[in-house]
Structure formats: structure tokens, C-alpha cells
C-alpha positions, -999 to 999 in steps of 0.1 A, spaced: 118 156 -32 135 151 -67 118 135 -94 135 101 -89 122 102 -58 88 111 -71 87 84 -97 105 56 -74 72 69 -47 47 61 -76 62 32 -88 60 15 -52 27 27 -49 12 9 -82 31 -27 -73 20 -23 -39 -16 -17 -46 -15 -44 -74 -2 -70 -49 -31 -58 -26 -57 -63 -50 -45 -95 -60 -43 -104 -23 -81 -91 -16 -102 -107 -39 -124 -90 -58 -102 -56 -60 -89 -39 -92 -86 -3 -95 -64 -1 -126 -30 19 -127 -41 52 -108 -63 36 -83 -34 9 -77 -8 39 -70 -36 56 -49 -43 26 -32 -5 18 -24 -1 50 -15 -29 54 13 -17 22 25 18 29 28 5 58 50 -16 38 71 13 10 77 36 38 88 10 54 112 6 16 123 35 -1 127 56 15 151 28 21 175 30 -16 176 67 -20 174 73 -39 143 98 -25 117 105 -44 83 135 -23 72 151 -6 47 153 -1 6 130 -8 -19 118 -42 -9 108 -36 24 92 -4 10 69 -24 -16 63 -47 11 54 -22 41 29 -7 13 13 -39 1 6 -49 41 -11 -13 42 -31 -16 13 -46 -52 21 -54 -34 55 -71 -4 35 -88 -27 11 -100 -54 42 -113 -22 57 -131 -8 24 -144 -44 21 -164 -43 51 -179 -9 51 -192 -22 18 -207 -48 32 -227 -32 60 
């Protein structure tokens, strides 16, 4: 992986995870914790989605997309184990 790679990874990451938190209320991690967030929940759309058949595309776009729908899963998901 180059470093425009790395940096284009990151930078989807942080918008992702901001969309997220602005999404789930009551989430704000700052910088790191949005690229962390975005991240984990780009990982946990592409472990989802195609087990149930849905693909969104290519480019960066459907990237920040595909990572923002993961992230408001993650968060959802964090959301309720703090509440039990």
C-alpha cells in the first residue's frame, strides 16, 4: 500500500466516522476516534454486505458511503451495550 493510499484510507475513515456520529446522536470521538471509528466500520460493512448481497460500488463516494453505513451500525451497536 503506497502512501496515497494510506492517506486516501484515513481520510475516508475520519469523514465516514464524522457522518456517523452526526448520524447517532450523542457520538463524537474527535479526529482519531472518527478515523478509528470509520475504519472498524468500513470493516464491518464489507464483512456484511455481500453476505447479504448488496454492493454500492466503486470510487471514493461509495467508499465514504459503505464506511459511514458501517460506522452507524458500529455506533448503534456500542449504543446499546451501553445501555444494558
Amino acid at each position: 500500500m503506497g502512501i496515497e493510499s494510506l492517506l486516501v484510507f484515513i481520510i475516508v475513515g475520519a469523514i465516514a466516522g464524522w457522518l456517523a456520529g452526526l448520524i447517532v446522536k450523542g457520538f463524537g470521538f474527535g479526529l482519531i476516534g472518527n478515523v478509528v471509528v470509520g475504519i472498524v466500520g468500513a470493516l464491518i460493512a464489507g464483512w456484511i454486505f455481500p453476505r447479504l448481497g448488496f454492493a454500492i460500488g466503486g470510487g471514493i463516494l461509495a467508499a465514504i458511503i459503505h464506511s459511514t453505513i458501517g460506522a452507524v451500525i458500529l455506533l448503534v451497536l456500542i449504543k446499546l451495550v451501553k445501555q444494558a
